[in-house]
mmCIF file as gemmi writes it, N, C-alpha and C atoms, coordinates in Angstrom:
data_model
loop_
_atom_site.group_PDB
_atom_site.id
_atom_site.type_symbol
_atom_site.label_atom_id
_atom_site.label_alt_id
_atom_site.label_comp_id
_atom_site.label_asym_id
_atom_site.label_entity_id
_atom_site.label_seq_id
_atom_site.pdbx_PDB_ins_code
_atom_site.Cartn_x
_atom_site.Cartn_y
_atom_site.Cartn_z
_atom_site.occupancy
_atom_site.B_iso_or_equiv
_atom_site.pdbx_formal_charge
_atom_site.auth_seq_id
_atom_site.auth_asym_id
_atom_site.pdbx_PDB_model_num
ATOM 1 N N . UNK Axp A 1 ? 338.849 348.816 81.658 1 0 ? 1 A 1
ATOM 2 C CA . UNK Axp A 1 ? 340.084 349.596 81.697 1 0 ? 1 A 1
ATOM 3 C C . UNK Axp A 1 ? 341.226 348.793 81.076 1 0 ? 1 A 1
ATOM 4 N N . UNK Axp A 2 ? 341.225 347.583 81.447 1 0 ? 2 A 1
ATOM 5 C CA . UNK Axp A 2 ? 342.467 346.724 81.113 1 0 ? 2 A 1
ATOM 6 C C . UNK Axp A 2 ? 342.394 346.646 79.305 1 0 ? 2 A 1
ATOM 7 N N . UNK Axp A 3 ? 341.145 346.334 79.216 1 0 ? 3 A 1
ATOM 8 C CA . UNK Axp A 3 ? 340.768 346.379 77.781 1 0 ? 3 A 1
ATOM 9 C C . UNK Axp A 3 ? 341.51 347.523 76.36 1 0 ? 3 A 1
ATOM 10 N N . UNK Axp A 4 ? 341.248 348.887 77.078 1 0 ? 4 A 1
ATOM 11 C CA . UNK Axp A 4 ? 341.415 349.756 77.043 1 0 ? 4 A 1
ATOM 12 C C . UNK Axp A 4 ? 342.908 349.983 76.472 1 0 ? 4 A 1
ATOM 13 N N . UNK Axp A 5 ? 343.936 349.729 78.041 1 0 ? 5 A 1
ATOM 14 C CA . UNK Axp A 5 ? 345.317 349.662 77.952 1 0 ? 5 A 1
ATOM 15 C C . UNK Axp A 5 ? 345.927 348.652 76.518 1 0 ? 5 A 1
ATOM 16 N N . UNK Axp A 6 ? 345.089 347.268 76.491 1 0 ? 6 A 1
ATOM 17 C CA . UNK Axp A 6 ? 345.734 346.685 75.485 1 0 ? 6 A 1
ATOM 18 C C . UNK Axp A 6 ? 345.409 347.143 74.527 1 0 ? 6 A 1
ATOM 19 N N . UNK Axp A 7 ? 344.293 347.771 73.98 1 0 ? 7 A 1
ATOM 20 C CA . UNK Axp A 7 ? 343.974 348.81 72.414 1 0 ? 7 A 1
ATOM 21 C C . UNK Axp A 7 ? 345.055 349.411 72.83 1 0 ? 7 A 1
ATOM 22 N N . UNK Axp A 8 ? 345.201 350.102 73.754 1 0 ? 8 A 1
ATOM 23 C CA . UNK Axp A 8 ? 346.283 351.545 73.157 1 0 ? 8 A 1
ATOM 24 C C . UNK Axp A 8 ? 347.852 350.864 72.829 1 0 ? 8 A 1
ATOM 25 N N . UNK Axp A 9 ? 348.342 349.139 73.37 1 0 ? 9 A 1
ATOM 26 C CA . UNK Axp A 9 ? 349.405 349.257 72.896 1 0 ? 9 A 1
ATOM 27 C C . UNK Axp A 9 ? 349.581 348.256 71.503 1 0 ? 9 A 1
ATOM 28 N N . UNK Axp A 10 ? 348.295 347.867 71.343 1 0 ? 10 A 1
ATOM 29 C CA . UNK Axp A 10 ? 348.098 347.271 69.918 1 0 ? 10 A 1
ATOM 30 C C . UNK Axp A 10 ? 349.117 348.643 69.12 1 0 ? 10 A 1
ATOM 31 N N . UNK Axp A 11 ? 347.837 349.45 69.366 1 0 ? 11 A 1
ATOM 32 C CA . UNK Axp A 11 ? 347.487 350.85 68.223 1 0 ? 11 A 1
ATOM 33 C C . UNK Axp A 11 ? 349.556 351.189 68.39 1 0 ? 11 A 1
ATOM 34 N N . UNK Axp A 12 ? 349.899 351.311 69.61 1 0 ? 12 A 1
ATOM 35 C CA . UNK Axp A 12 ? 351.239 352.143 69.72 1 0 ? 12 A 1
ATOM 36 C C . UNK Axp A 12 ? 352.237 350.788 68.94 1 0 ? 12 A 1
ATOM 37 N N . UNK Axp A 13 ? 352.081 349.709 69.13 1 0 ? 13 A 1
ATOM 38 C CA . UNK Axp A 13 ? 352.984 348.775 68.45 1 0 ? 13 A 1
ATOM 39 C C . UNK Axp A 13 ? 352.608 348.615 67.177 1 0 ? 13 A 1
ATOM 40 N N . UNK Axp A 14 ? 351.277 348.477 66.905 1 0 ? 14 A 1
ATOM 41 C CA . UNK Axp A 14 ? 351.215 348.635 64.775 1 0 ? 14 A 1
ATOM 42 C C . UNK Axp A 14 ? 351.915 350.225 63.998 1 0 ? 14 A 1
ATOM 43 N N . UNK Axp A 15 ? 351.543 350.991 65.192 1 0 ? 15 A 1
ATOM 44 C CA . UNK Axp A 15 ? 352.24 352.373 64.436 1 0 ? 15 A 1
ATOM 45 C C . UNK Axp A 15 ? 353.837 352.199 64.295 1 0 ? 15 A 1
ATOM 46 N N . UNK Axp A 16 ? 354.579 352.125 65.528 1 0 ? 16 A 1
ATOM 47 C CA . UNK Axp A 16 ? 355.998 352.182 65.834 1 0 ? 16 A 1
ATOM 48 C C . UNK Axp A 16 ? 356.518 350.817 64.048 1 0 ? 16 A 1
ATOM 49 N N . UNK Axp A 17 ? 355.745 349.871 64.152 1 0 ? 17 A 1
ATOM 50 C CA . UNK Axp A 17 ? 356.065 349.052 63.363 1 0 ? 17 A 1
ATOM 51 C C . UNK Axp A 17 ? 355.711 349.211 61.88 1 0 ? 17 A 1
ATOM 52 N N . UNK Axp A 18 ? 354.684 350.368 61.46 1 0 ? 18 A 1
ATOM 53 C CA . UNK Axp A 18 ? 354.909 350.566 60.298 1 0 ? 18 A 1
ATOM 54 C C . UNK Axp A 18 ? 354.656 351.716 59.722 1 0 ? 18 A 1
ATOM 55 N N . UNK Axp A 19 ? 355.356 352.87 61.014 1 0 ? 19 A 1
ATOM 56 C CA . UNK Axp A 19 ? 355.404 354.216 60.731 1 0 ? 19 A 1
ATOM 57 C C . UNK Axp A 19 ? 356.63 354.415 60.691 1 0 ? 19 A 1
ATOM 58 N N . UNK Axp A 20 ? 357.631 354.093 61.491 1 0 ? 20 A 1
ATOM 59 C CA . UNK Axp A 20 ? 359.299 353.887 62.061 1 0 ? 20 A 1
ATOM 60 C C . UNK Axp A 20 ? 360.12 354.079 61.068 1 0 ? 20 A 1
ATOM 61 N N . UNK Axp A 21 ? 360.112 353.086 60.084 1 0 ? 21 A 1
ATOM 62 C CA . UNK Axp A 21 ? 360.811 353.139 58.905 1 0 ? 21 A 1
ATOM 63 C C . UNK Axp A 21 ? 360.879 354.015 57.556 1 0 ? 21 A 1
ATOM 64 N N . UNK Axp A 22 ? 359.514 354.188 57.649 1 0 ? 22 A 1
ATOM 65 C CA . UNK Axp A 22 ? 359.097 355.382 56.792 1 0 ? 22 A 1
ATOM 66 C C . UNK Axp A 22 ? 359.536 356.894 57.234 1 0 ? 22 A 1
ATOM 67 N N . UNK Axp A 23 ? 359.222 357.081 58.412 1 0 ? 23 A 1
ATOM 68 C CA . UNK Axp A 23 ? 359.97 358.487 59.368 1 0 ? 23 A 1
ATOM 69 C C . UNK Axp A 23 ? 361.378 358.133 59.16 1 0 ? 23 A 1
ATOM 70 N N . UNK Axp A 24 ? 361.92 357.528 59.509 1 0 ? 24 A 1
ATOM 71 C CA . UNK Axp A 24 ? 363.618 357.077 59.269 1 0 ? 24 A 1
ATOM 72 C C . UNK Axp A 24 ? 364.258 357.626 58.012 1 0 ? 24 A 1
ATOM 73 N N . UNK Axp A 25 ? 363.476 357.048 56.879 1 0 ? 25 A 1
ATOM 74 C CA . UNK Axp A 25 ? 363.952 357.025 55.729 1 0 ? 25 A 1
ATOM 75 C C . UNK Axp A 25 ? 363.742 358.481 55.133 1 0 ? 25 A 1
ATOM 76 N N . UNK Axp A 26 ? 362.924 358.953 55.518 1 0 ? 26 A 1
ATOM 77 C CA . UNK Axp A 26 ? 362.285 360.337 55.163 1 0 ? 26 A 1
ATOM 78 C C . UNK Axp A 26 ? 363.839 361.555 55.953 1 0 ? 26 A 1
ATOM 79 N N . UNK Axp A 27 ? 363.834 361.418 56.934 1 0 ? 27 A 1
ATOM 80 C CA . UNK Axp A 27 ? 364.956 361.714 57.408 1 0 ? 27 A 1
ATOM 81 C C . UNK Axp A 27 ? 365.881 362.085 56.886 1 0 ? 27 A 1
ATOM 82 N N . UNK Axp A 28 ? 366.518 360.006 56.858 1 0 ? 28 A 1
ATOM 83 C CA . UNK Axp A 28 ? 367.882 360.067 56.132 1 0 ? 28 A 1
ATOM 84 C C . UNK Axp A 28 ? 367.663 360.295 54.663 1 0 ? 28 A 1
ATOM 85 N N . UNK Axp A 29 ? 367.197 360.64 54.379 1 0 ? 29 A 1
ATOM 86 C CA . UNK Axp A 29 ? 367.359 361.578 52.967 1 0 ? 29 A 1
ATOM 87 C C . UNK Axp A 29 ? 367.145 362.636 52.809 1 0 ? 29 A 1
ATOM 88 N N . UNK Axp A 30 ? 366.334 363.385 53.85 1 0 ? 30 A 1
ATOM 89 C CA . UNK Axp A 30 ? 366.346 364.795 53.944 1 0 ? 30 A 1
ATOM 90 C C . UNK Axp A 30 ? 367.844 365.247 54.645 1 0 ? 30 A 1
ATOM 91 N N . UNK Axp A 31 ? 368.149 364.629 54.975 1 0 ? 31 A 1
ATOM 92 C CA . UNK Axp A 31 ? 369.481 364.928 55.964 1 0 ? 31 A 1
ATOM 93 C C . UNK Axp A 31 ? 370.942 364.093 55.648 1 0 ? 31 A 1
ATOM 94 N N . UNK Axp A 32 ? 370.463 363.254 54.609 1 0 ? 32 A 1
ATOM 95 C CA . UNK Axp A 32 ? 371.674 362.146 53.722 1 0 ? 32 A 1
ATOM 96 C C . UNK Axp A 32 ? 371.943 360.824 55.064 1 0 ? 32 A 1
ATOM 97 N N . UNK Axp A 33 ? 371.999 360.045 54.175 1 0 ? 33 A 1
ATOM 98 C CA . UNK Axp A 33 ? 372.365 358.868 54.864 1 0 ? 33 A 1
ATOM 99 C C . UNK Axp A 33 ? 373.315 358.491 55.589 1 0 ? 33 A 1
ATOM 100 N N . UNK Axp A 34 ? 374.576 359.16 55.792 1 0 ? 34 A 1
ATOM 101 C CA . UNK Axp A 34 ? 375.42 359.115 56.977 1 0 ? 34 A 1
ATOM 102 C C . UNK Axp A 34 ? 375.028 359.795 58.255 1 0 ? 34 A 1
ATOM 103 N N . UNK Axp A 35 ? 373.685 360.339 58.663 1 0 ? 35 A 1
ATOM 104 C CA . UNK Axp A 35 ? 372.865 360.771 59.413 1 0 ? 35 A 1
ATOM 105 C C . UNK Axp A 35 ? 372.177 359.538 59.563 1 0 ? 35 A 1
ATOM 106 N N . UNK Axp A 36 ? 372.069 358.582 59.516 1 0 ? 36 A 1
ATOM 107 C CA . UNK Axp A 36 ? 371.052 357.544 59.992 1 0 ? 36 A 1
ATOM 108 C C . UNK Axp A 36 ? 370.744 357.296 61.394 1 0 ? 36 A 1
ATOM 109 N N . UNK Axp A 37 ? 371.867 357.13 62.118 1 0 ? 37 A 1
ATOM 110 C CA . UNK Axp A 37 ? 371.803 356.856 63.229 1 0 ? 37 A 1
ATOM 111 C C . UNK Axp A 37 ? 370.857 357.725 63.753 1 0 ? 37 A 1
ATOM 112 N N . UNK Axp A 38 ? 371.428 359.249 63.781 1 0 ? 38 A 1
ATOM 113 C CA . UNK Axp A 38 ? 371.001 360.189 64.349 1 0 ? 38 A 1
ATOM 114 C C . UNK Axp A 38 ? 369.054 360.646 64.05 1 0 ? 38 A 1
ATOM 115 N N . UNK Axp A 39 ? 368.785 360.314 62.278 1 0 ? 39 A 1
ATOM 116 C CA . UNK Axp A 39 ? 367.554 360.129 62.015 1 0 ? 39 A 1
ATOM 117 C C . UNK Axp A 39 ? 366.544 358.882 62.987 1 0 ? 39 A 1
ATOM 118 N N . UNK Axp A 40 ? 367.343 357.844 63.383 1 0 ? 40 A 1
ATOM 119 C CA . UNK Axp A 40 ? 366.619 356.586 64.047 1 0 ? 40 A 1
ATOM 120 C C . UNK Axp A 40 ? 366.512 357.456 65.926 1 0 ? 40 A 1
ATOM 121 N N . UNK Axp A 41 ? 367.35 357.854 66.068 1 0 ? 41 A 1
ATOM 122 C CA . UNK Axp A 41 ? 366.812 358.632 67.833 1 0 ? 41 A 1
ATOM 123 C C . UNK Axp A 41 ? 366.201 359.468 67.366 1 0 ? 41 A 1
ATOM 124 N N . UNK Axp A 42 ? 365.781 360.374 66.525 1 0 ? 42 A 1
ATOM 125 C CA . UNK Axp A 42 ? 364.892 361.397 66.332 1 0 ? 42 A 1
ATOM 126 C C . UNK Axp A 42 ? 363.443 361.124 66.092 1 0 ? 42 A 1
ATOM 127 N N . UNK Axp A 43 ? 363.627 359.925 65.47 1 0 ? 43 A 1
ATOM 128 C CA . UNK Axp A 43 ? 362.252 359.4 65.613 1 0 ? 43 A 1
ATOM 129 C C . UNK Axp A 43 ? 361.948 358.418 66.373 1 0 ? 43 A 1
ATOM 130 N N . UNK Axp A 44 ? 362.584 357.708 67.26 1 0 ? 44 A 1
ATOM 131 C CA . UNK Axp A 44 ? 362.546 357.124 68.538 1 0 ? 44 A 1
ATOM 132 C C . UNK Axp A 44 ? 362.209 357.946 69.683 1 0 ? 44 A 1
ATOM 133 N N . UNK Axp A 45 ? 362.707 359.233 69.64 1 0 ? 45 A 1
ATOM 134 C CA . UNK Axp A 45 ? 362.195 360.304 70.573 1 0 ? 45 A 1
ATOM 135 C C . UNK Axp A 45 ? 361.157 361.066 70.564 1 0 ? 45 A 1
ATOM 136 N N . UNK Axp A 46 ? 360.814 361.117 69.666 1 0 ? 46 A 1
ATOM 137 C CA . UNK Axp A 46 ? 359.434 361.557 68.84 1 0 ? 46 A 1
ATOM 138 C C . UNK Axp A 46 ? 358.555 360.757 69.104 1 0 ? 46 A 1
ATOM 139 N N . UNK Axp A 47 ? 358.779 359.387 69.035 1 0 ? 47 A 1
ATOM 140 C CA . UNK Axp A 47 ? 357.261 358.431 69.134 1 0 ? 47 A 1
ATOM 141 C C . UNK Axp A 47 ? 357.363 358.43 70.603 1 0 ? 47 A 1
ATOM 142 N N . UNK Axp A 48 ? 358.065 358.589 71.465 1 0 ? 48 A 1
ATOM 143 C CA . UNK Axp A 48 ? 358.474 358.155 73.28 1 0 ? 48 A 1
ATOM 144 C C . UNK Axp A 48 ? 357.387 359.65 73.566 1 0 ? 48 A 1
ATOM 145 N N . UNK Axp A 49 ? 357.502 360.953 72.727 1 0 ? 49 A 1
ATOM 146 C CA . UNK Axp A 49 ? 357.122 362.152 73.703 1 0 ? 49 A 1
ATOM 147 C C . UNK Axp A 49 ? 356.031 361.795 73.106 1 0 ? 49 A 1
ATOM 148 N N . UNK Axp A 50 ? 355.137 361.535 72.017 1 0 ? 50 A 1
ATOM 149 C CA . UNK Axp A 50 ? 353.974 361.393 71.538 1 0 ? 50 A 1
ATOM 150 C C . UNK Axp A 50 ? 353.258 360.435 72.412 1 0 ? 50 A 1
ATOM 151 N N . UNK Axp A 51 ? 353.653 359.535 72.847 1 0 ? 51 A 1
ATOM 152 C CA . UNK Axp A 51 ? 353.083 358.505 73.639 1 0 ? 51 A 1
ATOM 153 C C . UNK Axp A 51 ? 352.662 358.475 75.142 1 0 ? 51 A 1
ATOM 154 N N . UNK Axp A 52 ? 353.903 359.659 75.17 1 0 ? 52 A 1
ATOM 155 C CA . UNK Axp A 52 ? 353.649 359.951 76.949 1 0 ? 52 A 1
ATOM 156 C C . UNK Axp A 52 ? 352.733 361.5 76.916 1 0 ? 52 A 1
């Protein structure tokens, strides 16, 4: 089980770390870059409901 738990937060910390920025950026350019902020909680909230 313990085993288990640490795969899943490998898997959740390699994604967050090189999915994050790419979702971000995708964003702030669909939505222009003075939206950044607001693009970075959207996909901060997104990976939080995906996870739970």
């Amino acid at each position: 089980m313990r085993e288990a738990k640490v795969d899943i937060q490998k898997e959740v910390n390699h994604l967050f770390r090189h999915e994050y920025g790419k979702l971000v950026s995708v964003l702030a350019k669909t939505f222009g870059a003075s939206n950044m902020e607001l693009a970075e909680d959207m996909v901060q909230d997104a990976m939080l409901e995906a996870i739970w």
